[in-house]
mmCIF file of the C-alpha atoms, coordinates in Angstrom:
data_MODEL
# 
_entry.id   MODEL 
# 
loop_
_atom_site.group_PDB 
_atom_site.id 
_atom_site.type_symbol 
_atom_site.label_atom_id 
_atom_site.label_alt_id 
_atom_site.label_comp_id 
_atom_site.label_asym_id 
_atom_site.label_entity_id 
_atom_site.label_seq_id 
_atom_site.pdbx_PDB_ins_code 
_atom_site.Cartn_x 
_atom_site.Cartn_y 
_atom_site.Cartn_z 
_atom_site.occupancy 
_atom_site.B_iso_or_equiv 
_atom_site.pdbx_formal_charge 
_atom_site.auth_seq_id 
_atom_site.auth_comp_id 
_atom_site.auth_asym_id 
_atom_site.auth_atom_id 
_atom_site.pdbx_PDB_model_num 
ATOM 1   C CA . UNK A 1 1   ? 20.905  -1.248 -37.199 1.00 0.00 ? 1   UNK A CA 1 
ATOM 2   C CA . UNK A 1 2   ? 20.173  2.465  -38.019 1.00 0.00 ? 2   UNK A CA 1 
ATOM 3   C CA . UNK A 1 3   ? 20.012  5.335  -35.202 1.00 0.00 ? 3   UNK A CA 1 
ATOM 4   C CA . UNK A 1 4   ? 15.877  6.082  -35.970 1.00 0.00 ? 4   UNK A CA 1 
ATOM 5   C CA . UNK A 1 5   ? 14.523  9.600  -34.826 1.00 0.00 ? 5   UNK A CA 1 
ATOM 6   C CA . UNK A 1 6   ? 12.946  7.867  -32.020 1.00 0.00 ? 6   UNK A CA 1 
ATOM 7   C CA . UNK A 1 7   ? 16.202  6.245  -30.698 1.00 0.00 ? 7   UNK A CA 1 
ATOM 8   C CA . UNK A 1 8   ? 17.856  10.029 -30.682 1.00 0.00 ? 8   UNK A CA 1 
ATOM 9   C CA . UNK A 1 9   ? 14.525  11.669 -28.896 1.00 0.00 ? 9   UNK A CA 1 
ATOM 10  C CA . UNK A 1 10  ? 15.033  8.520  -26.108 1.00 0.00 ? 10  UNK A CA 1 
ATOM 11  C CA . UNK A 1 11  ? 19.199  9.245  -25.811 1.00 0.00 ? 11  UNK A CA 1 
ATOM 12  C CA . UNK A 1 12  ? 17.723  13.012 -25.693 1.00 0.00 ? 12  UNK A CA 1 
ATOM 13  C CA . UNK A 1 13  ? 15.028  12.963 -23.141 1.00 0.00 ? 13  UNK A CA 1 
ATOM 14  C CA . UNK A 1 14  ? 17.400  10.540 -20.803 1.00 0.00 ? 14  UNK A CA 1 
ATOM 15  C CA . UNK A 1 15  ? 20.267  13.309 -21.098 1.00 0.00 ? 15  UNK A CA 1 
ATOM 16  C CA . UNK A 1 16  ? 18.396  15.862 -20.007 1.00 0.00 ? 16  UNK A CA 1 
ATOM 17  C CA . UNK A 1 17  ? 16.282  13.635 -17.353 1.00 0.00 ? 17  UNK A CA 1 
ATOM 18  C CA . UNK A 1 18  ? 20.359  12.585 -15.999 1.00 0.00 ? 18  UNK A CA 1 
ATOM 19  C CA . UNK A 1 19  ? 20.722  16.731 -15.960 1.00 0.00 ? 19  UNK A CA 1 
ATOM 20  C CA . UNK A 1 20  ? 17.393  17.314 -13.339 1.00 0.00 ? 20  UNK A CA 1 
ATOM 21  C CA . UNK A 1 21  ? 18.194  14.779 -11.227 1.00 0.00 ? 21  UNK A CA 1 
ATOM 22  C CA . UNK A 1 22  ? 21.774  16.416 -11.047 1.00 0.00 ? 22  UNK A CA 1 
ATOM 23  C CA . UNK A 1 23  ? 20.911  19.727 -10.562 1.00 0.00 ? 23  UNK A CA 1 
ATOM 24  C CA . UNK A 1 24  ? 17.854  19.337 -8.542  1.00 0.00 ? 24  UNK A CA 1 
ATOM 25  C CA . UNK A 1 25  ? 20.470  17.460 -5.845  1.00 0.00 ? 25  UNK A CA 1 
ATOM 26  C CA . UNK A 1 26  ? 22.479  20.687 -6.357  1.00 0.00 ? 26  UNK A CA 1 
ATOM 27  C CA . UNK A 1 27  ? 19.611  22.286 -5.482  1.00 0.00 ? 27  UNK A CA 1 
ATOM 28  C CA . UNK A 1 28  ? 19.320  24.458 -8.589  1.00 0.00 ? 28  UNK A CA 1 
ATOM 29  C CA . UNK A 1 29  ? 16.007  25.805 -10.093 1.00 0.00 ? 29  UNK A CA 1 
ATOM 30  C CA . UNK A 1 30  ? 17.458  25.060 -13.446 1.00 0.00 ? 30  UNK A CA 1 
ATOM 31  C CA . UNK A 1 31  ? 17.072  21.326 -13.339 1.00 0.00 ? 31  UNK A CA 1 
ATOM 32  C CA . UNK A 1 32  ? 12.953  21.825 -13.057 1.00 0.00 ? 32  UNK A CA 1 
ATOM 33  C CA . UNK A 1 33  ? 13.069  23.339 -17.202 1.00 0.00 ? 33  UNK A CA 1 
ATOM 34  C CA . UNK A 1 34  ? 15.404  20.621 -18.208 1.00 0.00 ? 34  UNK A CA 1 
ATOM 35  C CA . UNK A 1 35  ? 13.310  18.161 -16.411 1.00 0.00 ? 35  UNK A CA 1 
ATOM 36  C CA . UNK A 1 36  ? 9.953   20.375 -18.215 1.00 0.00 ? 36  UNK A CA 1 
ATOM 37  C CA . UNK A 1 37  ? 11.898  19.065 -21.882 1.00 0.00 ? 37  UNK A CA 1 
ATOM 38  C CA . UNK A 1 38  ? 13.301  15.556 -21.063 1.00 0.00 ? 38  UNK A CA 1 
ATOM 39  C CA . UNK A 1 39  ? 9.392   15.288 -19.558 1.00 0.00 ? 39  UNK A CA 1 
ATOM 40  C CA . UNK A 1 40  ? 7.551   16.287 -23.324 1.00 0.00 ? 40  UNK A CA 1 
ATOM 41  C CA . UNK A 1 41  ? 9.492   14.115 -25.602 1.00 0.00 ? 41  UNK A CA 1 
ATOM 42  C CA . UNK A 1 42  ? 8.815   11.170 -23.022 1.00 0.00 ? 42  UNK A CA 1 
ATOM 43  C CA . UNK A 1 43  ? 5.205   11.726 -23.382 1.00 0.00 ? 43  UNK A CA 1 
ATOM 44  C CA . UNK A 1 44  ? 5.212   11.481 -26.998 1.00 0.00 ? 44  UNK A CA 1 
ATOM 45  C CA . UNK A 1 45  ? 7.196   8.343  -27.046 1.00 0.00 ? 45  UNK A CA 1 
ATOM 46  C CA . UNK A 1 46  ? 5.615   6.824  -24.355 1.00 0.00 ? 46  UNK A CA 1 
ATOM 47  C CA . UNK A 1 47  ? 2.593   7.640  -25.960 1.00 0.00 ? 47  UNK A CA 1 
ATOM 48  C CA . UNK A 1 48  ? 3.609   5.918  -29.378 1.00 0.00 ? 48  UNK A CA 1 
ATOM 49  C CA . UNK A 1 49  ? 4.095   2.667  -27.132 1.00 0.00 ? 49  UNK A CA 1 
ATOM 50  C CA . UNK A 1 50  ? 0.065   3.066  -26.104 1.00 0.00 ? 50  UNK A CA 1 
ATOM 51  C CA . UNK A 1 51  ? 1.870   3.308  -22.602 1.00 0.00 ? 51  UNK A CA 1 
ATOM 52  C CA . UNK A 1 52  ? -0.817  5.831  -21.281 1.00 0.00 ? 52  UNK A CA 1 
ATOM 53  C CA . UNK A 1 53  ? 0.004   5.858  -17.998 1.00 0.00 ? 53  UNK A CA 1 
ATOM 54  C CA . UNK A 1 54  ? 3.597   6.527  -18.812 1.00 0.00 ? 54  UNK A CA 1 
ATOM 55  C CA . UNK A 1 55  ? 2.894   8.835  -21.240 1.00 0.00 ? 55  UNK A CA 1 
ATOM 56  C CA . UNK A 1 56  ? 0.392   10.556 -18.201 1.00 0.00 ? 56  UNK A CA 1 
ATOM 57  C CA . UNK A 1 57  ? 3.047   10.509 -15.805 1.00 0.00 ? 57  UNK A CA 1 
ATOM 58  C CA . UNK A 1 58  ? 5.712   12.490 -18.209 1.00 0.00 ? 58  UNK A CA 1 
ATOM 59  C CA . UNK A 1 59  ? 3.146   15.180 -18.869 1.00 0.00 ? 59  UNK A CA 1 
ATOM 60  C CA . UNK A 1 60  ? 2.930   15.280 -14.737 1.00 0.00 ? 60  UNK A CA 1 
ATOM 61  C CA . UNK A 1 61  ? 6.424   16.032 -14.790 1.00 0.00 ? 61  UNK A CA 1 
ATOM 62  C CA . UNK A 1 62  ? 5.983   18.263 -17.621 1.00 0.00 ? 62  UNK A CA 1 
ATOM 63  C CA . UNK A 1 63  ? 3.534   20.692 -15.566 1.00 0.00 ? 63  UNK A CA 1 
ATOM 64  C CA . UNK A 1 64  ? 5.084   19.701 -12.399 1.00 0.00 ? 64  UNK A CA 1 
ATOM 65  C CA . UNK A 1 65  ? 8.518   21.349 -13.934 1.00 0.00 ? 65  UNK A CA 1 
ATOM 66  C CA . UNK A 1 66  ? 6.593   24.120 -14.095 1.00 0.00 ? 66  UNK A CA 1 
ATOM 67  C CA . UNK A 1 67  ? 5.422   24.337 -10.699 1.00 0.00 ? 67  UNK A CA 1 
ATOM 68  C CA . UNK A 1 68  ? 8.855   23.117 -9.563  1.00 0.00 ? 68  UNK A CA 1 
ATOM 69  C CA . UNK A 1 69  ? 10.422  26.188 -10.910 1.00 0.00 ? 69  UNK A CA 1 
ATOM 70  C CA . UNK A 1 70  ? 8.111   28.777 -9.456  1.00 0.00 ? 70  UNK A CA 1 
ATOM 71  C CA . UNK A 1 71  ? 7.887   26.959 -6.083  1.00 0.00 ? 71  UNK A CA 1 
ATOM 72  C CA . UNK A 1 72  ? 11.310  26.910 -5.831  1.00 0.00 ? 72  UNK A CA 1 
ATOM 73  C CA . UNK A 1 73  ? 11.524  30.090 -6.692  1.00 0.00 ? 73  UNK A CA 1 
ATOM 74  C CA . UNK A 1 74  ? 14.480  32.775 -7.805  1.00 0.00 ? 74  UNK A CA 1 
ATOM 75  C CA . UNK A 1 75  ? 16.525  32.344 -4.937  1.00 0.00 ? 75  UNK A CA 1 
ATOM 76  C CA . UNK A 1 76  ? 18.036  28.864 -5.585  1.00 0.00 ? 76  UNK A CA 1 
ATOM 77  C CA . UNK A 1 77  ? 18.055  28.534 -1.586  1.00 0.00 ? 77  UNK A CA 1 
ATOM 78  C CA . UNK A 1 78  ? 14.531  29.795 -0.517  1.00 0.00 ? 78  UNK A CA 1 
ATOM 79  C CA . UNK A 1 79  ? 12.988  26.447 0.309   1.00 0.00 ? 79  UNK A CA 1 
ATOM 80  C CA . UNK A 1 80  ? 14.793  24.565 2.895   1.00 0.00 ? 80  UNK A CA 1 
ATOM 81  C CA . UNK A 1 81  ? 14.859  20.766 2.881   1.00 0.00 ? 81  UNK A CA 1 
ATOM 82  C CA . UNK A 1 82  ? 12.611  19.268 5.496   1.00 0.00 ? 82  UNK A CA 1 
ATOM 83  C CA . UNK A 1 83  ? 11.983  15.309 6.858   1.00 0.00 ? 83  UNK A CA 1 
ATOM 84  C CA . UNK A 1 84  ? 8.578   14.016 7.132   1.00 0.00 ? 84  UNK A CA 1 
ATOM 85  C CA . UNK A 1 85  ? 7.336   12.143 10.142  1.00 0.00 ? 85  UNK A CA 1 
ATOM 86  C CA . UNK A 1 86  ? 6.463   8.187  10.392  1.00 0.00 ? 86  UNK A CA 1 
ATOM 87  C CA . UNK A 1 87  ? 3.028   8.954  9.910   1.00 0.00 ? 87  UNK A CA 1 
ATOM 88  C CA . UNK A 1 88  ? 2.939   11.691 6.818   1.00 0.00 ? 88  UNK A CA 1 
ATOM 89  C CA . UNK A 1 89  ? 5.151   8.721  5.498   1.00 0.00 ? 89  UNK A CA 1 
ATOM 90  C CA . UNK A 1 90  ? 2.864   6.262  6.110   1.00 0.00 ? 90  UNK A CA 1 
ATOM 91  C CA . UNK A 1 91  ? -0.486  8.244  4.262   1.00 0.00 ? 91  UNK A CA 1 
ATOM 92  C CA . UNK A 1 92  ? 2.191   8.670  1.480   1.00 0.00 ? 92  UNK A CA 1 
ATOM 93  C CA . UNK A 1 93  ? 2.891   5.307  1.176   1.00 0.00 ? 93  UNK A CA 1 
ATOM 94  C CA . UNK A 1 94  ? -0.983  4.627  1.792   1.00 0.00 ? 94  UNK A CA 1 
ATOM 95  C CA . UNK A 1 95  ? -1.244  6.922  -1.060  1.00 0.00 ? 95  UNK A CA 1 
ATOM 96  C CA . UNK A 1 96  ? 0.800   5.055  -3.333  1.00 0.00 ? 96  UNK A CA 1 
ATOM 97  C CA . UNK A 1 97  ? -0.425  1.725  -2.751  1.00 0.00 ? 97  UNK A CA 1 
ATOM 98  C CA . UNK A 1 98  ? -3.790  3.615  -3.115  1.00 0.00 ? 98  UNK A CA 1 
ATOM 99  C CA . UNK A 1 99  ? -3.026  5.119  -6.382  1.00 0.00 ? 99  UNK A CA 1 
ATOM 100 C CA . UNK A 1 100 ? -1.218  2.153  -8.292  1.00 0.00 ? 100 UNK A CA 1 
ATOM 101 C CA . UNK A 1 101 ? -4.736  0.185  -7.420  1.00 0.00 ? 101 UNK A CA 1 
ATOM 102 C CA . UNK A 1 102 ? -7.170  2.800  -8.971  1.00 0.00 ? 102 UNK A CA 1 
ATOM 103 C CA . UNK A 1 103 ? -4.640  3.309  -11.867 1.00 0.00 ? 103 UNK A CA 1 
ATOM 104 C CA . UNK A 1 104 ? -4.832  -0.389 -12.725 1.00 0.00 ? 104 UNK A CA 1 
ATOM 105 C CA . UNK A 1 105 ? -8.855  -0.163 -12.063 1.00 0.00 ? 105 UNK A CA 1 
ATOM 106 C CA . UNK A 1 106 ? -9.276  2.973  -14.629 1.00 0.00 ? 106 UNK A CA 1 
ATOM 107 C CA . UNK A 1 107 ? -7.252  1.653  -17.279 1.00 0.00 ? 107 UNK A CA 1 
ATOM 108 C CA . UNK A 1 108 ? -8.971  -1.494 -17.431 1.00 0.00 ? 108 UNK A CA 1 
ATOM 109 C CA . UNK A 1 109 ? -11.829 -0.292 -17.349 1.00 0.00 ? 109 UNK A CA 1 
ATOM 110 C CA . UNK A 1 110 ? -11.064 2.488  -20.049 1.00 0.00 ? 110 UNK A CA 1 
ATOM 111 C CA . UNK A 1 111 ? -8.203  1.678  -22.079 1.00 0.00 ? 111 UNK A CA 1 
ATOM 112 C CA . UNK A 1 112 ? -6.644  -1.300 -23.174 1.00 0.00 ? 112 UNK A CA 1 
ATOM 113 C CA . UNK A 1 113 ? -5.167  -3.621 -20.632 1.00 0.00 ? 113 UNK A CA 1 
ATOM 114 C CA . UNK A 1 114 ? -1.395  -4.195 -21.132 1.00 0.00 ? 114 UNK A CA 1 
ATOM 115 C CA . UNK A 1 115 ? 1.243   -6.821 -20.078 1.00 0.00 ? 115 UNK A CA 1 
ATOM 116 C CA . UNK A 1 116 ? 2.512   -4.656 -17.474 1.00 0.00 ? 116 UNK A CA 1 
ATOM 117 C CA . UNK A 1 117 ? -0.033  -2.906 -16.006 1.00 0.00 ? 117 UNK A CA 1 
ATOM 118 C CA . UNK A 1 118 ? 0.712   -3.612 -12.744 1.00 0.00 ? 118 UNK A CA 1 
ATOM 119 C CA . UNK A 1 119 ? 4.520   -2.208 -12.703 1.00 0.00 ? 119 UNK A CA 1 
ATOM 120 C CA . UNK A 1 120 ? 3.344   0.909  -14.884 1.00 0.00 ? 120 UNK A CA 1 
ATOM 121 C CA . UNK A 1 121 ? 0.685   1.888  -12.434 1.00 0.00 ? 121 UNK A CA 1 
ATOM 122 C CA . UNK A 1 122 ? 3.040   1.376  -9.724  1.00 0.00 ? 122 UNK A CA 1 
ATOM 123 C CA . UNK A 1 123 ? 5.988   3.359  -11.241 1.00 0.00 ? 123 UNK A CA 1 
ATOM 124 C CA . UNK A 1 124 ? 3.152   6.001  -12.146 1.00 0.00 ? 124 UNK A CA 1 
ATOM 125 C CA . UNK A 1 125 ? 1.766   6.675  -8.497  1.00 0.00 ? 125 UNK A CA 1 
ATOM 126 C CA . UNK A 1 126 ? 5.108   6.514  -6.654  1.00 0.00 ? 126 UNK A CA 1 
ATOM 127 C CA . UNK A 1 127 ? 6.725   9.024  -8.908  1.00 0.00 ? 127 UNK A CA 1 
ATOM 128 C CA . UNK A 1 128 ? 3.397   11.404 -8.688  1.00 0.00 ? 128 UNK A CA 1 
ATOM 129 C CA . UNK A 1 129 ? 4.253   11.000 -4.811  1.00 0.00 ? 129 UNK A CA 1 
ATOM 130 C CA . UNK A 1 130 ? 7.885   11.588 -5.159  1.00 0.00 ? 130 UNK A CA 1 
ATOM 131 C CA . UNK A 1 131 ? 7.853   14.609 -7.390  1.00 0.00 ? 131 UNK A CA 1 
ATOM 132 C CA . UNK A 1 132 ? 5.465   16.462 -5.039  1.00 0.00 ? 132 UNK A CA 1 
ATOM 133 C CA . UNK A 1 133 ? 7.489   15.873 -2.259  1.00 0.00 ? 133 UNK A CA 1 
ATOM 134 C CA . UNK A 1 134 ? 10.280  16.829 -4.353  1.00 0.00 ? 134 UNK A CA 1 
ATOM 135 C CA . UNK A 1 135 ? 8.915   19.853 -5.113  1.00 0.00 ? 135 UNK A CA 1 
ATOM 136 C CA . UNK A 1 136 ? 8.643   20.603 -1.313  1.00 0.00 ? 136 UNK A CA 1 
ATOM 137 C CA . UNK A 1 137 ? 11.971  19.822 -0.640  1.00 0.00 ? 137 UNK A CA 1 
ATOM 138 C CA . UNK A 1 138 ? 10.969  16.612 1.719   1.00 0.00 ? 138 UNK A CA 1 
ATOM 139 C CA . UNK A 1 139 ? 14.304  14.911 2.395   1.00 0.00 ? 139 UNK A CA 1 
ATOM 140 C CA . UNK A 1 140 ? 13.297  11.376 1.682   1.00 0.00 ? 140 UNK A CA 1 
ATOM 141 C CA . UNK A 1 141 ? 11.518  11.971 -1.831  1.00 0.00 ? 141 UNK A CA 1 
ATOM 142 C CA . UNK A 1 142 ? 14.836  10.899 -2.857  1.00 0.00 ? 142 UNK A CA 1 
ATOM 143 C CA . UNK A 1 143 ? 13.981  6.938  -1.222  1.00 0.00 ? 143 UNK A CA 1 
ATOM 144 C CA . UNK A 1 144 ? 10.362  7.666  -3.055  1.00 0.00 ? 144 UNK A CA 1 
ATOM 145 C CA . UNK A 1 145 ? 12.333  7.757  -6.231  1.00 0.00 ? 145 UNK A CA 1 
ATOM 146 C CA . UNK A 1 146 ? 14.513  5.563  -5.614  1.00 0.00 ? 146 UNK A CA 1 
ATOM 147 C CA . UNK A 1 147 ? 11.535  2.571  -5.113  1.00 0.00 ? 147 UNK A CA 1 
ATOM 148 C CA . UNK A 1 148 ? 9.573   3.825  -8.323  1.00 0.00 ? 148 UNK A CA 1 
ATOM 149 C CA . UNK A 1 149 ? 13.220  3.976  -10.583 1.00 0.00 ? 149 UNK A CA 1 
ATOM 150 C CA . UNK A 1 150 ? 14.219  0.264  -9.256  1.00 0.00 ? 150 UNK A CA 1 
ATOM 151 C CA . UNK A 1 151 ? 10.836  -0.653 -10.765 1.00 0.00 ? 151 UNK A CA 1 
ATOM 152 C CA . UNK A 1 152 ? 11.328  1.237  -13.664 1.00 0.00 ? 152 UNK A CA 1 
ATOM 153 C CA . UNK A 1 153 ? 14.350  -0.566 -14.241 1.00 0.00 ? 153 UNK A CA 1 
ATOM 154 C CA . UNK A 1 154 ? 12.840  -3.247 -15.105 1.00 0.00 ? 154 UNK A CA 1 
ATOM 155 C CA . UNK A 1 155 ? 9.239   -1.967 -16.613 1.00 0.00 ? 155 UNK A CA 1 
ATOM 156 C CA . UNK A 1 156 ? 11.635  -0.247 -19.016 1.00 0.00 ? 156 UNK A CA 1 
ATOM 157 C CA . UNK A 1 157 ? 13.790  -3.241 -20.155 1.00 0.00 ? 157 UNK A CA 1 
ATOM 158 C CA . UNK A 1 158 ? 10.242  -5.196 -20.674 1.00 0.00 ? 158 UNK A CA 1 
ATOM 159 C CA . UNK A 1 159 ? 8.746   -2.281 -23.251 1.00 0.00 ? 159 UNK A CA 1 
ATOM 160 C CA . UNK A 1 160 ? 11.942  -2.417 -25.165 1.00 0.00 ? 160 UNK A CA 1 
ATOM 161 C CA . UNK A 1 161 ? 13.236  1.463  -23.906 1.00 0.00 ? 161 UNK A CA 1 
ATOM 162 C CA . UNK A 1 162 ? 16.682  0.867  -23.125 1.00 0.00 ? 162 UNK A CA 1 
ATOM 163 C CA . UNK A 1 163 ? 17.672  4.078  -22.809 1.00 0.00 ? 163 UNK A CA 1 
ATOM 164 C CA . UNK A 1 164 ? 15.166  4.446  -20.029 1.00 0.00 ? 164 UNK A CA 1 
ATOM 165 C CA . UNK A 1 165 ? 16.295  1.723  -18.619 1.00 0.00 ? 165 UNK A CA 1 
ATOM 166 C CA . UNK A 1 166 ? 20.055  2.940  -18.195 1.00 0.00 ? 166 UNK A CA 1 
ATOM 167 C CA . UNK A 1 167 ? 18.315  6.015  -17.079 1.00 0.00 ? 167 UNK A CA 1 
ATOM 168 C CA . UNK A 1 168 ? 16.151  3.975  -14.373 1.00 0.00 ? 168 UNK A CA 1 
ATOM 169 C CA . UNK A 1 169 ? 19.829  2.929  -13.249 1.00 0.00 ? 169 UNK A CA 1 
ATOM 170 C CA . UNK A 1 170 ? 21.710  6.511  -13.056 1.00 0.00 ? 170 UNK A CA 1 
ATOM 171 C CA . UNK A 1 171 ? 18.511  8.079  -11.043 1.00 0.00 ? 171 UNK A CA 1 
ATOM 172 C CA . UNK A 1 172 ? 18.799  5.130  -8.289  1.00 0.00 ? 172 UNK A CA 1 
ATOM 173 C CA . UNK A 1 173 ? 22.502  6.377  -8.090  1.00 0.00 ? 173 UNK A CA 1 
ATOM 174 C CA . UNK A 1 174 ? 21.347  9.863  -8.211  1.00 0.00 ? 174 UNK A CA 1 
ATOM 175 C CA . UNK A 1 175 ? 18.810  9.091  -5.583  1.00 0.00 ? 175 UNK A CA 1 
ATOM 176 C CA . UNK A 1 176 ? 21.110  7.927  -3.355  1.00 0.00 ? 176 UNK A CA 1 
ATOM 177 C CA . UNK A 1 177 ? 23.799  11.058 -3.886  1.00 0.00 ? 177 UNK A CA 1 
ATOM 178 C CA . UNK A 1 178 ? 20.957  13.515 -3.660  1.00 0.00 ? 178 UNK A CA 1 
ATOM 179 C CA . UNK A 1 179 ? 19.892  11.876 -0.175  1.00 0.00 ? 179 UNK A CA 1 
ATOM 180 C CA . UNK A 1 180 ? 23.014  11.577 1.591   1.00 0.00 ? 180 UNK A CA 1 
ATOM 181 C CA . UNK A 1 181 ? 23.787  15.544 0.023   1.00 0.00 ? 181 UNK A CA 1 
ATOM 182 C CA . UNK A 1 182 ? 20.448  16.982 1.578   1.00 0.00 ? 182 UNK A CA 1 
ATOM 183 C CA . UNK A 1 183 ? 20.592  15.049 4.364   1.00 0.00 ? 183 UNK A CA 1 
ATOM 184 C CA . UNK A 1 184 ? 24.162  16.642 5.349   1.00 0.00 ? 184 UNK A CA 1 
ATOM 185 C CA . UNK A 1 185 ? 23.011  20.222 3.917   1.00 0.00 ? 185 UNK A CA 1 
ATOM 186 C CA . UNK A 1 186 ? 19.864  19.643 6.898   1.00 0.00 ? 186 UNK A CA 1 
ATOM 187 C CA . UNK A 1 187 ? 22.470  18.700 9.017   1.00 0.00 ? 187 UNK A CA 1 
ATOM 188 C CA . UNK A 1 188 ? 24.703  21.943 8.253   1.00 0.00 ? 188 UNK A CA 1 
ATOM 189 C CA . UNK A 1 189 ? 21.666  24.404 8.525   1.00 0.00 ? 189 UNK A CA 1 
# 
């Protein structure tokens, strides 16, 4: 089987995906550009899989890279990490559950209907959650993630991105690293 373009833009885009999620549980503004790259090459090949919503949510990441890097801003340390109460939790989750629903709605409605709707709409609304949190520095964004990648998991595998997949994997390790490492830097503070 030959290594196609596509296959090396995948291995790429998962690299530098492994790389944010890394550094943005070190806490450095670095990880938002690599995040901004791995986040363009996903929406072109998400896009060449008529995966809209996929290919929507990567250019989210894409522009929320950008805002992730000025919000953080020059001084890697200038935002502290912060919990959310029950109930901001609750509306988030609310949100979420909100979201995947009129996801599914619009692209039936507009697009073509695909075998897994459902899971891509899901995976879609939960990391639009997550990253803004993220980009707040809210403590449990990491469990946000970690909800939407365990879904991606398997979304991934389905659609034939195996790369993705293994990526899917790493973040729900990274989730849990990032977590437990903001959760004691809160602690320190």
């Amino acid at each position: 089987m030959a290594i196609t373009l596509y296959d090396v833009l995948e291995w790429t885009s998962v690299i530098l995906n492994i790389a944010f999620a890394y550094l943005l549980g070190r806490e450095k503004r670095i990880g938002w550009l690599t995040g901004f790259v791995a986040s363009a090459i996903g929406v072109y090949l998400y896009a060449r899989q008529l995966a809209w919503l996929m290919a929507a949510l990567n250019f989210f990441y894409a522009a929320m890279g950008v805002y992730g890097w000025f919000n953080w801003g020059r001084d890697e340390a200038a935002l502290p990490v912060v919990r959310m109460s029950w109930m901001r939790h609750a509306v988030w989750i609310a949100v979420t559950l909100a979201g995947s629903a009129v996801l599914v709605a619009l692209l039936r409605r507009f697009a073509a209907d695909n075998d897994h709707l459902l899971m891509e709409a899901f995976i879609t609304a939960s990391a639009l959650v997550a990253t803004w949190l993220m980009s707040r520095k809210i403590l449990e964004s990491w469990l946000y993630y970690l909800v939407g990648d365990a879904v991606g998991v398997v979304y991934n595998r389905l659609v034939g991105f195996n790369g993705y997949a293994v990526l899917m994997v790493v973040y729900i390790g990274l989730a849990v690293v990032g977590f437990v490492r903001w959760r004691r830097e809160m602690t320190r503070g």
